[in-house]
matplotlib code that plots the C-alpha trace (Angstrom):
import matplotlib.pyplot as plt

x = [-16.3, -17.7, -20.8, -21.4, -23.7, -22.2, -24.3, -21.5, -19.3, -16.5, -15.8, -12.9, -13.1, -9.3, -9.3, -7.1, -7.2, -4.3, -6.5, -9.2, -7.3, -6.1, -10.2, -10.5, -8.3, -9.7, -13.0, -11.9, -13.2, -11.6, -12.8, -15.5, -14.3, -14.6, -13.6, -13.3, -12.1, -12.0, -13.1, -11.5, -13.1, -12.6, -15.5, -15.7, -17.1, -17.3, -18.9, -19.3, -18.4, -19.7, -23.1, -24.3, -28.0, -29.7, -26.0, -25.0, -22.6, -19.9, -18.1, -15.0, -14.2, -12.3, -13.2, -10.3, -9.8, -10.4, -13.8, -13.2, -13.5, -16.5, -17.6, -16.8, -18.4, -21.6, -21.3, -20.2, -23.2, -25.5, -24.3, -24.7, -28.7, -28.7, -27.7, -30.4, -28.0, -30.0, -27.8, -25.5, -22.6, -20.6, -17.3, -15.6, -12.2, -11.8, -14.5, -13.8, -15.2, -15.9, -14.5, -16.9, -19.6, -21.5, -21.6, -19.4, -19.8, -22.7, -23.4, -21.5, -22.4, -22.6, -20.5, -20.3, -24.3, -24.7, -21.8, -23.7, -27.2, -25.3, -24.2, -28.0, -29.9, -27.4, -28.6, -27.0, -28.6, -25.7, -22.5, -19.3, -17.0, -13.6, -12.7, -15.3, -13.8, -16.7, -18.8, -21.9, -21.9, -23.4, -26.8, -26.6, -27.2, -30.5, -29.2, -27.7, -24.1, -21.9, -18.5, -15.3, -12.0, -9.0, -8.0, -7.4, -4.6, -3.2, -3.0, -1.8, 1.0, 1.8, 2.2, 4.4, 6.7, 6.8, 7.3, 8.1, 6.0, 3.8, 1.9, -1.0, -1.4, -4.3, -2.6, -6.4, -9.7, -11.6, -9.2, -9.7, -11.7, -9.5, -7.0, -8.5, -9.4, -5.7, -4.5, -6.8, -6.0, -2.4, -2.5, -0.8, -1.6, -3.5, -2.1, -3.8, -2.2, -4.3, -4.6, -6.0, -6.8, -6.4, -7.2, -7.7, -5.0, -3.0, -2.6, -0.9, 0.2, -0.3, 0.4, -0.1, -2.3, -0.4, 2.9, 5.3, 8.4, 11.2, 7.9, 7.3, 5.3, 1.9, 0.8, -2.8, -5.6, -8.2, -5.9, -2.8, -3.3, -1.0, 0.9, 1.1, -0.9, 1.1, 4.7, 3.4, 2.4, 5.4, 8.1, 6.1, 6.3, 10.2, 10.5, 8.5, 11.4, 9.4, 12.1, 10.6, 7.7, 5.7, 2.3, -0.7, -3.4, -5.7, -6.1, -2.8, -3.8, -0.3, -1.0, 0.6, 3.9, 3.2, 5.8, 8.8, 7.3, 7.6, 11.0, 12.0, 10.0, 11.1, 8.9, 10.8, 8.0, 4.4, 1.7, -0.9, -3.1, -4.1, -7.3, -5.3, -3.6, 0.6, 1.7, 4.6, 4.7, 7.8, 7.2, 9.6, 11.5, 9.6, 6.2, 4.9, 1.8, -0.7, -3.0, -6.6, -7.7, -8.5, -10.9, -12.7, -12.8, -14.6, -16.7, -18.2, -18.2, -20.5, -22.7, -22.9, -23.9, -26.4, -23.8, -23.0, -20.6, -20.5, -19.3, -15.6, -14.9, -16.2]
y = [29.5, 27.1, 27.7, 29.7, 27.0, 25.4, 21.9, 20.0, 17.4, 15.1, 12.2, 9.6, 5.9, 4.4, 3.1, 5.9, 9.0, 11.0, 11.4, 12.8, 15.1, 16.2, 16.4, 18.2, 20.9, 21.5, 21.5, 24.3, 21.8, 20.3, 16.3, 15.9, 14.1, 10.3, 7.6, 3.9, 1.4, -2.3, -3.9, -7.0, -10.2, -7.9, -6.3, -2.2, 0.6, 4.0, 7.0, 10.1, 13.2, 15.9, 17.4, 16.8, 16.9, 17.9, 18.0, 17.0, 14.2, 12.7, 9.6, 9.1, 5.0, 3.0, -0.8, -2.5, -5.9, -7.1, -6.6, -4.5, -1.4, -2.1, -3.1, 0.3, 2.2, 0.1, 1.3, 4.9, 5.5, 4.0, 6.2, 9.5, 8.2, 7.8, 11.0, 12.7, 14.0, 15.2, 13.5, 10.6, 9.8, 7.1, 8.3, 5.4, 6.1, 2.5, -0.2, -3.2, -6.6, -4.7, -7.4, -9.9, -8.3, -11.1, -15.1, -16.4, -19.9, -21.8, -21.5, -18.3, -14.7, -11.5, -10.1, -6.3, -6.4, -7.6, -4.7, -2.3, -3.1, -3.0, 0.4, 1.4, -0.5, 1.1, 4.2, 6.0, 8.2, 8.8, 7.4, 8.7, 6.6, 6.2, 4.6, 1.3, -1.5, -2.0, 0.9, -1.3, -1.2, 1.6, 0.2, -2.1, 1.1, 2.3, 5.7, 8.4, 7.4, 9.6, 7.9, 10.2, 9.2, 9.8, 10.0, 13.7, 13.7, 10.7, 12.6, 15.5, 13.5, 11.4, 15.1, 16.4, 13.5, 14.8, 11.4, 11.0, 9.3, 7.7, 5.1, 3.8, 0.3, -1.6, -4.6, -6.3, -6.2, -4.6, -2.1, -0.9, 2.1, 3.9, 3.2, 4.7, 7.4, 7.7, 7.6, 10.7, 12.8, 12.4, 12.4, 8.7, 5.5, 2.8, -1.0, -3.9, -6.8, -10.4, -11.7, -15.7, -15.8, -19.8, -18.9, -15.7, -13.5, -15.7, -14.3, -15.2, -12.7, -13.9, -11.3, -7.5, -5.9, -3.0, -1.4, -0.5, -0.7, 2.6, 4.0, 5.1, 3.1, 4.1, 0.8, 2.2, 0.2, 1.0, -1.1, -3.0, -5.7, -8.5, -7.1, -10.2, -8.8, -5.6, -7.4, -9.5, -6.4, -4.3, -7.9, -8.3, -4.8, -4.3, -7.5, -6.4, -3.5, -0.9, 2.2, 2.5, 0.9, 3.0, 2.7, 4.6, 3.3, 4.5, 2.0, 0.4, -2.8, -3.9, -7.5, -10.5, -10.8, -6.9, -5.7, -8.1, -8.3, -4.6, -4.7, -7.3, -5.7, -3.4, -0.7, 2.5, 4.1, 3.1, 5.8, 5.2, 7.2, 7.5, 5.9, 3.5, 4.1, 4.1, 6.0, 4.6, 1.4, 0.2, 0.8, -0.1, 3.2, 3.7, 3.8, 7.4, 8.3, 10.9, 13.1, 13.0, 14.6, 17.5, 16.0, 14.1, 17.5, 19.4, 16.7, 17.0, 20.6, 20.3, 17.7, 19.7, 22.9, 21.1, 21.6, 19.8, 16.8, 15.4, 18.8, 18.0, 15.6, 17.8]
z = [0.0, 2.7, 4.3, 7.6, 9.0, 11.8, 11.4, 9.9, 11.8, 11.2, 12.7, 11.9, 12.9, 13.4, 9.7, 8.2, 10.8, 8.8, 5.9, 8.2, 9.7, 6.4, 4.7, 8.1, 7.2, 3.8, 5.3, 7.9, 10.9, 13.4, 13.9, 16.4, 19.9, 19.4, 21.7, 20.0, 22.2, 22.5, 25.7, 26.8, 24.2, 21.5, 21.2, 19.6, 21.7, 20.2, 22.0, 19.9, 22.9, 21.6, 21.0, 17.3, 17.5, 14.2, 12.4, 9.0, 10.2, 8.0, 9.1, 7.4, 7.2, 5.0, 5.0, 4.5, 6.1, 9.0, 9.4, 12.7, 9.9, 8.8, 11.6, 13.1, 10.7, 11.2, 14.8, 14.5, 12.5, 14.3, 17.3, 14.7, 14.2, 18.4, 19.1, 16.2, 13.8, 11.2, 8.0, 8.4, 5.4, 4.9, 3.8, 2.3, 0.8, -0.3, 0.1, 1.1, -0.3, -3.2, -5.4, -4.0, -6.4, -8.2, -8.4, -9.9, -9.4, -6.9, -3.3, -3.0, -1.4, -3.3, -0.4, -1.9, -1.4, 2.2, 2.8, 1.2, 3.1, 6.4, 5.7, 4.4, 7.2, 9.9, 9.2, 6.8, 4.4, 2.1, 1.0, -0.3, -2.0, -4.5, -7.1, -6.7, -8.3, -10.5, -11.1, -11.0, -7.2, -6.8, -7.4, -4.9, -2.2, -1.5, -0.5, -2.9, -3.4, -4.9, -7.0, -6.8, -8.9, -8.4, -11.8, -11.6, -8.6, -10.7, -13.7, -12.2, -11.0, -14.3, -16.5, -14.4, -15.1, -18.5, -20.3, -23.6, -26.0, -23.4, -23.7, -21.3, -20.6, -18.8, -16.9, -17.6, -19.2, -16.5, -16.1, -20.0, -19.2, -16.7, -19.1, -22.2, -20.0, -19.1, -22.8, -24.0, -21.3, -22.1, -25.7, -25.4, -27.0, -25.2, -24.9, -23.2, -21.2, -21.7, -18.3, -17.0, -13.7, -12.2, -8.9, -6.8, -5.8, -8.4, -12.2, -15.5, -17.8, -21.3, -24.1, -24.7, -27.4, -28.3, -28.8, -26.4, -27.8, -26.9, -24.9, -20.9, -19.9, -17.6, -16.0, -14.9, -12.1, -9.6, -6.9, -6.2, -3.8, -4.1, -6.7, -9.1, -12.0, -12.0, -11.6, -14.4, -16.3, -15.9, -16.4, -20.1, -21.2, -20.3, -22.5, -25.1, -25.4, -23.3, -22.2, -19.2, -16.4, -14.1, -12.6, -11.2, -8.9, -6.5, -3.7, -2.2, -0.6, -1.0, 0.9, 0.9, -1.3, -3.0, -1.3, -2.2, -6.1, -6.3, -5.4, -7.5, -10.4, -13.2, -12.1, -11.5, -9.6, -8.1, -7.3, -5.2, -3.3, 0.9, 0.5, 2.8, 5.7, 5.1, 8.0, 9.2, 7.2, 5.8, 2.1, -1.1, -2.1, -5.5, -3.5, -4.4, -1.9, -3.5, -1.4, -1.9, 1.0, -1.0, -3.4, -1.2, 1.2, -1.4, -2.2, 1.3, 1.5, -1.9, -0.2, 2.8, 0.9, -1.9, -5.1, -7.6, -7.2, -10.7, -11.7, -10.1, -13.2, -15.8]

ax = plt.figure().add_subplot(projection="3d")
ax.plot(x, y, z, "-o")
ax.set_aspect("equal")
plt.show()
């Protein structure tokens, strides 16, 4: 049951306002009145139009590029601390320039960092957040952050395809533990796809570390963004005899050529999740959208009421 307090508000910056109106009907709210407007050079004006003194506020944000998200949820929360709400939290479907997360050569920025003290120095005193692309990020808030996955809507959606004689393959290294995690939920062996990188946004697919030969194939990441690894990924396992190519990820950037190597991929169907906003965009056929409005909606209501979150994966 939710609570009977009336101190909690939601409010939706123009990232991805379906999927806050959809947390807002778990929740049992409707979204509090916000104008966000742009004036004339560009600049973002957001007035928050209804009482929420001494509230526990939740801004719903994702931070995809351009920076106008961000820089919207910078503002939005600021205007939560102006008007004395008594809790402010980020909630960040997908966070952007979370790739950007360490050095990796000189004289560059640990972009994932100066994101996350933005968020902390604007004001907020918590964040809420999916799928980060390394799990490591979470140290670099100051505030309690709490780390939802989506592996359980995934999953949900990957048995009721009832495959035979699965198998769960990681299109790269870093994606080995969401695979593995993949595998032992469905009883399904795990295989691994050896990636080099020569630039980014660019990938070479070299060989695969497992078997995958008369299997359904589960082609399992955090995100999909220009689509190369996983076109790789699916291409090598249909040649290495695979029966069939599917995939499952939480975060559909979809940018650059995605669209066009998805279509001219083997895959016969793409999950992804609304993390990101795909209202009305002209996606390929085999694109399956996920809801995760509900998770997310009970992980506020938990916040809200001092429960456990952790306890939704367990």
């Amino acid at each position: 049951m939710f609570s009977s307090r009336e101190d909690l508000c939601l409010i939706t910056g123009t990232a991805n306002r379906p999927l806050a109106e959809r947390i807002a009907r778990y929740v049992g709210r409707s979204l509090t009145e916000t104008t966000i407007a742009r004036f004339a050079d560009g600049e973002i004006y957001a007035h928050i139009q209804e009482n929420i003194r001494g509230v526990d506020a939740f801004i719903i944000q994702s931070t995809p590029a351009p920076a106008d998200n961000l820089m919207e949820l910078l503002i939005l929360i600021d205007a939560c601390k102006r008007a004395s709400a008594q809790r402010v939290t980020a909630v960040i479907p997908y966070l952007g320039y979370a790739r950007q997360d360490r050095k990796d050569k000189p004289r560059v920025a640990i972009t994932a960092k100066l994101v996350a003290n933005l968020i902390t120095s604007a004001g907020a005193d918590r964040g809420l957040t999916m799928d980060l692309h390394t799990p490591q990020i979470q140290g670099f808030f100051d505030i309690p952050l709490d780390h939802l996955f989506a592996a359980p809507v995934l999953l949900d959606y990957v048995e009721r395809l009832k495959l035979q004689r699965p198998v769960v393959v990681a299109p790269d290294v870093g994606s080995v533990k969401m695979a593995r995690a993949f595998a032992k939920r469905l009883s399904a062996e795990l295989a691994v796809v050896d990636k080099r990188r020569s630039s980014p946004n660019v990938s070479e697919t070299m060989t695969l570390i497992g078997e995958v030969d008369g299997r359904d194939v589960i082609i399992v990441d955090d995100l999909i963004d220009t689509a190369g690894t996983l076109a790789n990924a699916a291409s090598l396992c249909m040649a290495r005899g695979a029966r069939s190519v599917r995939a499952a990820a939480t975060h559909g950037l979809l940018s650059g050529q995605a669209r066009q190597r998805l279509d001219d991929s083997p895959l016969e169907i793409v999950a992804i999740t609304n993390t990101l906003d795909r209202d009305g965009a002209e996606l390929p056929a085999r694109i399956e959208i996920l809801d995760v409005a509900p998770l997310l909606g009970e992980a506020i209501r938990r916040i809200h009421n001092a429960e456990s979150v952790s306890s939704l994966f367990v």
